[in-house]
C-alpha positions in Angstrom: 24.7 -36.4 -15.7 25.6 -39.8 -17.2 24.1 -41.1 -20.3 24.4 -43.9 -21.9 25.1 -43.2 -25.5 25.8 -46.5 -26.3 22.6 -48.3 -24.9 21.0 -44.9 -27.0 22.2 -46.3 -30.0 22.3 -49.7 -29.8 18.3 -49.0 -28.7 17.7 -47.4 -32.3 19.5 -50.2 -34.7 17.1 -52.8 -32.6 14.3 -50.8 -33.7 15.3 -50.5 -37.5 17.7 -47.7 -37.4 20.8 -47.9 -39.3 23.9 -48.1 -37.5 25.7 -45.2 -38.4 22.7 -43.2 -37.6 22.1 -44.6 -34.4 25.5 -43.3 -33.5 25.0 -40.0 -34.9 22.0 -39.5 -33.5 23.6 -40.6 -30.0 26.4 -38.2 -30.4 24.3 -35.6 -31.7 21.8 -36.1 -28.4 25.3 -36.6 -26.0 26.3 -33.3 -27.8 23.5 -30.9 -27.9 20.2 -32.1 -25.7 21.7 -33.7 -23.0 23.8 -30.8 -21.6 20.9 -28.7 -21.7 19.1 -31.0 -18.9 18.7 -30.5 -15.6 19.4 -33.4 -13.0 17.8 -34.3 -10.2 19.5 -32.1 -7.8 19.4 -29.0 -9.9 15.7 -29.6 -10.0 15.4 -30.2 -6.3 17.3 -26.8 -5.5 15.5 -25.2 -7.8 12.0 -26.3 -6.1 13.5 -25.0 -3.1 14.0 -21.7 -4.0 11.1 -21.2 -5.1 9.2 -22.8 -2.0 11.5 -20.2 -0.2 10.8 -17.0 -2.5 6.8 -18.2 -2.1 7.0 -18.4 1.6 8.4 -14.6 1.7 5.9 -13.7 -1.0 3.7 -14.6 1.8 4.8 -13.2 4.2 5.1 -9.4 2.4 1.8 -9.9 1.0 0.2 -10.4 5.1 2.6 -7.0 5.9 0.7 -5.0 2.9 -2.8 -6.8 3.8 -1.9 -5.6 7.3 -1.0 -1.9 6.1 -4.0 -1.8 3.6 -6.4 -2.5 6.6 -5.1 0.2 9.0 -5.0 2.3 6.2 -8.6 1.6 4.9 -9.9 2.1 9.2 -8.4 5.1 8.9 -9.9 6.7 5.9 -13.2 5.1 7.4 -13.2 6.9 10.5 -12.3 9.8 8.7 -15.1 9.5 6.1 -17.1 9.0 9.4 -16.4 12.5 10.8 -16.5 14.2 7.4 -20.0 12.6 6.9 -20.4 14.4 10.5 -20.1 17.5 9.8 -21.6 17.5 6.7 -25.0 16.2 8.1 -24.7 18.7 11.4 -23.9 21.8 8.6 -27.0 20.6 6.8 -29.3 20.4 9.9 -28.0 23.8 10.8 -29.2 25.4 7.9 -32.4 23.7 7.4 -32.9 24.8 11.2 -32.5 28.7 10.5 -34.4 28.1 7.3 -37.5 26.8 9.6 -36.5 29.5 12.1 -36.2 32.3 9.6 -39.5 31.9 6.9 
């Protein structure tokens, strides 16, 4: 990325900053914050990746909604029977207690 130091510091002695400061601070910005920004591009790819890595976040999250619900249908049908039994045991034994007192 290309910065223009000199326009930096020429910007700072028109608004009442000492030469040799605007330079310094120009150099010290060229040096030390610059570098550490990203450009355009880097910013773009980076968006990308992520739009990519959100896209398959979607797509495993539909396979383990899709998992989940069988799962869940089964343990239903399964409660189901259970729930079965337990009310054909119950009727059974209120049935021998009507039969038997």
């Amino acid at each position: 990325m290309a910065i223009d130091t000199l326009g930096f510091s020429k910007y700072l002695e028109e608004h009442g900053v000492a030469r040799a400061q605007a330079e310094a601070h120009a150099e010290a910005a060229n040096l030390f914050l610059f570098p550490q920004l990203a450009t355009t591009a880097e910013l773009d790819g980076a968006k990308s990746e992520l739009k990519s890595d959100i896209g398959q976040l979607k797509a495993d999250l539909a396979g383990t909604e899709t998992s989940l619900r069988a799962e869940i249908a089964k343990l239903e049908a399964t409660m189901t029977m259970r729930t079965i039994a337990i009310v054909g045991s119950l009727n059974a034994v209120l049935f021998a207690l009507l039969k038997f007192t």
